[in-house]
Structure formats: C-alpha cells, structure tokens
C-alpha positions in Angstrom: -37.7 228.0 142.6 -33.8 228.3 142.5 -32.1 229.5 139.3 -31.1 227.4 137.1 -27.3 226.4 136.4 -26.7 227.3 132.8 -24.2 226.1 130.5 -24.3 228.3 127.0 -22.5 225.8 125.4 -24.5 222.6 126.1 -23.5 219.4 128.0 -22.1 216.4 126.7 -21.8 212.9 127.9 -19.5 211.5 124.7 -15.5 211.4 124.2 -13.8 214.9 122.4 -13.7 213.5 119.1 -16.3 211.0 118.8 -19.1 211.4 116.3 -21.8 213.2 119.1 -18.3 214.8 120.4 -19.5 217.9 119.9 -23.0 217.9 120.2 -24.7 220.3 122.9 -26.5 217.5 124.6 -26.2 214.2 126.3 -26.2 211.3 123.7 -30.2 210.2 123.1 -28.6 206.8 121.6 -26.9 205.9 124.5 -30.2 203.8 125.9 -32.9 203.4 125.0 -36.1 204.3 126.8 -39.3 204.2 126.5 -41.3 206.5 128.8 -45.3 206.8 128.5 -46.4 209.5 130.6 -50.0 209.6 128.9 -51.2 212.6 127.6 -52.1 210.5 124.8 -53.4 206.8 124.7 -53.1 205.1 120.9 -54.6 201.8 121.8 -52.8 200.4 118.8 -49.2 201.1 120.3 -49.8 199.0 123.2 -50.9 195.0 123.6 -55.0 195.5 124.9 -56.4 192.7 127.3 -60.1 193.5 128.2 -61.5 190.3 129.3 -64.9 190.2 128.9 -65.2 194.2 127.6 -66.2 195.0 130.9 -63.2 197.1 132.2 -62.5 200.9 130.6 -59.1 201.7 129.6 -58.0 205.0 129.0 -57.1 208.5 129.9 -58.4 210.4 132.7 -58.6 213.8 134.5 -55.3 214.4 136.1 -52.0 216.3 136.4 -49.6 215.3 133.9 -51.5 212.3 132.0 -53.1 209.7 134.0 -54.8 206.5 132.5 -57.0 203.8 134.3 -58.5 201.0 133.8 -61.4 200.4 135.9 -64.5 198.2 136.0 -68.0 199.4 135.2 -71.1 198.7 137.2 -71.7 195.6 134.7 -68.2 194.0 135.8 -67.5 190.2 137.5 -64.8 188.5 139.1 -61.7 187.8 137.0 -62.2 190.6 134.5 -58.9 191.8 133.7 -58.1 195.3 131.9 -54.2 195.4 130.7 -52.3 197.3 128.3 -48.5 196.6 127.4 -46.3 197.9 125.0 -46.5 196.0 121.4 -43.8 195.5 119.9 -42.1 194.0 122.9 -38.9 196.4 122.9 -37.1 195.5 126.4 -34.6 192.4 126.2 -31.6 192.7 129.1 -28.3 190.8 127.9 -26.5 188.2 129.9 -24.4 190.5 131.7 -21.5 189.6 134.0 -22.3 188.6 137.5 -19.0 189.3 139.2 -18.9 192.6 141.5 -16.0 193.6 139.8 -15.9 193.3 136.0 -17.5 196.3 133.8 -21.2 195.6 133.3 -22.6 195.0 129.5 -26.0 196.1 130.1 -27.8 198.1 132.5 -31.6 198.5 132.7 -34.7 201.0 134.7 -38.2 200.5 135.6 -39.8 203.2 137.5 -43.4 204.2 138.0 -46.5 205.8 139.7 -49.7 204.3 140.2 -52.7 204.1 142.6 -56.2 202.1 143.4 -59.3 203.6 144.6 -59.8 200.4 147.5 -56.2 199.1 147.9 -56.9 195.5 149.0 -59.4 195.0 146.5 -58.0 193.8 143.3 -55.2 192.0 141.6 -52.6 194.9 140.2 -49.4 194.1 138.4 -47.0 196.9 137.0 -43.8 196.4 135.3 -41.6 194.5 132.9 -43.1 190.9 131.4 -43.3 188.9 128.1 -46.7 189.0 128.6 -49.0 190.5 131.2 -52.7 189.7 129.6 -53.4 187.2 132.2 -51.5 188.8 135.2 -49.5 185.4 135.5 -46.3 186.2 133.8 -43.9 183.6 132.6 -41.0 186.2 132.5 -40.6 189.4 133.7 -39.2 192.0 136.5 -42.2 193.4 138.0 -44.5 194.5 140.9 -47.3 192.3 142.2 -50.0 193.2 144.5 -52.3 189.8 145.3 -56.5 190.4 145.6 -57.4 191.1 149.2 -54.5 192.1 150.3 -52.4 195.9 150.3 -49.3 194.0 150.4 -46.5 194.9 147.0 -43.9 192.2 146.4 -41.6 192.5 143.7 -41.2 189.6 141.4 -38.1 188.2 139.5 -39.5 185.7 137.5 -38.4 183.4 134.2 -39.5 180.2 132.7 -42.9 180.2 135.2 -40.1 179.9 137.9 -39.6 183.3 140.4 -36.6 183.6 142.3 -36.5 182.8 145.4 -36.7 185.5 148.9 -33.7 184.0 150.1 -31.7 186.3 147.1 -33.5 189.4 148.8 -31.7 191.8 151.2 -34.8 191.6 153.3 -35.4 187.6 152.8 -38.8 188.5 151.8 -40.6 189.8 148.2 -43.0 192.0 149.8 -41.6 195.6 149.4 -43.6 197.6 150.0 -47.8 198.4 151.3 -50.2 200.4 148.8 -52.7 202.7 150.5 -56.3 203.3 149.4 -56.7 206.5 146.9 -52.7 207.2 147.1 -50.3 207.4 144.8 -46.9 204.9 145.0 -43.8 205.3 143.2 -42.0 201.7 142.3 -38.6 201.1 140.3 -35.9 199.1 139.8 -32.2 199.1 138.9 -30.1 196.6 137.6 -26.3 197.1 137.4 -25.7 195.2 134.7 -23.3 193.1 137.4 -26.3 190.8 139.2 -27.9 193.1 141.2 -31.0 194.8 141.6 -31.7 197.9 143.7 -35.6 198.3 144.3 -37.1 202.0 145.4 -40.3 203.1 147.0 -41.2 206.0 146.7 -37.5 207.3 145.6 -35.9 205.4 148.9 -34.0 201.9 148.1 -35.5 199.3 149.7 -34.0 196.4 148.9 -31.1 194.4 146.9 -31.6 191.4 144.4 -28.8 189.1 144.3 -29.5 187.4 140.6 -26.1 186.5 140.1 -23.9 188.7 141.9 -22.4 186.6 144.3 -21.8 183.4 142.8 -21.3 184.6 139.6 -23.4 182.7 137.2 -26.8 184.4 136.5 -29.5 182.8 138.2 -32.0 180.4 136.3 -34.9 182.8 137.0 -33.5 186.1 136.2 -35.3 186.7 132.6 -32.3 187.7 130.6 -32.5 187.4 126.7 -36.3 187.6 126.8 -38.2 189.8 124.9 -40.2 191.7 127.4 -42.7 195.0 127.4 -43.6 197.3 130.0 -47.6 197.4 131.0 -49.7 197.2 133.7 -52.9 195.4 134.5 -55.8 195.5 137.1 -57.7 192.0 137.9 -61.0 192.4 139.4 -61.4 190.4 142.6 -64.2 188.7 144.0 -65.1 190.3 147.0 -65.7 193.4 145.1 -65.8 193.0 141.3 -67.1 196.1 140.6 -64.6 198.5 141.8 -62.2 197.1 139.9 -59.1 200.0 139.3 -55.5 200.9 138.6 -54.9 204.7 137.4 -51.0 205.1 136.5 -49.7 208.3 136.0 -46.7 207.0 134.0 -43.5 204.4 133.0 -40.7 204.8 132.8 -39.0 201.3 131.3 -34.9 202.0 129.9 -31.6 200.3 129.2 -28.0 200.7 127.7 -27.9 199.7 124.6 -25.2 196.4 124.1 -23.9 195.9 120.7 
C-alpha cells in the first residue's frame, strides 16, 4: 500500500469565512447519506416484509457486514423477504432539465449484492416508496425478473416506468448477475435530467429524464418520498432457494433548501 498524502491541517470543502470555514474536514451537512453497510441489523430501523414468515432476514458471515434474506426448507412460491429504510428519508426535488443551468439537487445509489442461483428468484435493489411487494409505484431502482439473470434498471412514477427509448442503449436491461457472485449497481443523477448508471464501477448507460427537452419527464419520481431496501421474491421453479445477500447501500443527495 502507497503512503498516504497528508494534510496536517485538514481539508475543507466550504468558503474562507463561512460558518464550517475553518473546520478540518469536508462539510457532513452538505448531503445527506445514508449508508448501511451491516455490521448491525435493528429490524426496527428499517420497513420488514416477510410474507408468510418463511424467509430469514438478517446478518450473515462475511467481510465487512453482509445481510440476506433467504428462504428456508419450509418456503413457497411468492414468499417475499424485504427490508427498507423506515422513515422514508430520500425525496429528489424538481430540478432543472436544461444541460446548462446549475442543478438544484443531485442524488447516489450504489450497491453490492449477490444470489446463490442467479436466474432463480425475483431481486429488486434500490430506491422506491415502497418495495414490500416488489412492484413499486415509484422509485429509481434495479430489477432482476424470476427465471431469468438479466438486471434492468427501472425509472418508474405513478405505476408508470419510463420508457427504453430515454436510454443510451434503447434498452433497460443493464447489466447480467452471475450465480454465487457479487455485482456492484449505482446510479447518478446530475441534478440537470440525467442519469449515469455503473456496473461494477464502469458507466453503462445514460437516462435522459428531462435533459433534452427540458421539462422532467412524467415518470421520473421527483418529490416522492422514497427509501432505500432491497427484496428477494421466491420463484416458482425453485421456491426454496429463495436468496439475496447484500453487502451494503449506499443511497445520498444534496441537500436543497
């Protein structure tokens, strides 16, 4: 490992002057994130979906704090283990859609997860008003569909997702999740009507929800309370092996006044 660059007299990120102007360290209150990394699991911090009480939710063996959820021997099709954060503490402004004008409100979502059997189940990861069912009315998120490996990335508001045509790629599928292997998703929006999507730390894709007509597209879920969780839906080819294990979230935005 390299030696670190030091600086004695800290780092700041705020104006000579200000309030933080001489504080040794970037300003926390900037934005505001929220980032579970799960050596702990309080149940009661977090919205708990466990359909039928079939599916166990909680931390396992593994570097850095890993939790799962994963079906028991005693599990059926549709059983659905999901935990998001309660209260809902993620709402993105209507921000300017023009390429050009300073954006209002930018916002994060990055993660790491894996399944045992890739194709197997249901798996959703990401921003939503609500992810207990797996079928979110609102939210920025990852999907991958029972049966299939395929990850599509989902822009989604009023039970109405935007369409691939506003995709870089003209398609929602992102990226392909592999049995027993860890997958690193996120997103960043500008604040301008764009968002950049990563696998595994490479960009993959642009959003257009906005940015080139500027007027912020029907579906993008702005001013909508929304939490960050994941969820695991058994399928019915294989009901028993139901599993998601997610090393952590990472879910963060500027703060607009």
């Amino acid at each position: 490992m390299a030696s670190p660059t030091r600086f004695p007299a800290g780092v700041s990120t705020q104006a000579i002057g200000s309030t933080l102007g001489q504080f040794p360290l970037p300003d926390p209150t900037d934005i505001s994130l929220d980032f579970e990394d799960f050596f702990q699991y309080v149940a009661a911090d977090f919205t708990v979906t466990n359909t039928t009480s079939h599916q166990t939710i909680g931390l396992v063996v593994g570097n850095g704090g890993v939790i799962s959820t994963v079906g028991g021997g005693s599990s059926v099709t549709s059983d659905i283990g999901a935990i998001q954060n309660n209260p809902l503490n993620f709402n993105i402004a209507t921000n300017t859609t023009t390429a050009t004008a300073p954006p209002t409100q930018v916002a994060w979502f990055y993660t790491a997860f894996k399944a045992t059997t890739a194709a197997n189940d249901q798996l959703l990861v990401g921003i939503a008003s609500s992810i207990a069912a797996l079928t979110p009315t609102d939210g920025i998120y990852f999907n991958k569909a029972a049966g299939s490996t395929a990850i599509t990335f989902v822009v989604r508001k009023g039970s109405a997702s935007l369409a691939a045509t506003a995709y870089s790629t003209a398609t929602t599928t992102v990226a392909t999740l592999v049995s027993g292997t860890y997958i690193k998703l996120g997103w960043y929006y500008d604040g301008r009507g764009n968002i950049d999507v990563f696998v595994n730390d490479v960009k993959v894709c642009s959003v257009d929800v906005g940015i080139s007509t500027g007027t912020t597209a029907a579906t993008f879920p702005n001013a909508t309370n929304m939490g960050a969780g994941f969820g695991c839906k058994a399928a019915a080819t294989a009901p028993t092996t139901a599993d998601m294990i997610v090393d952590f979230m990472l879910s963060a935005q500027t703060r607009a006044y």
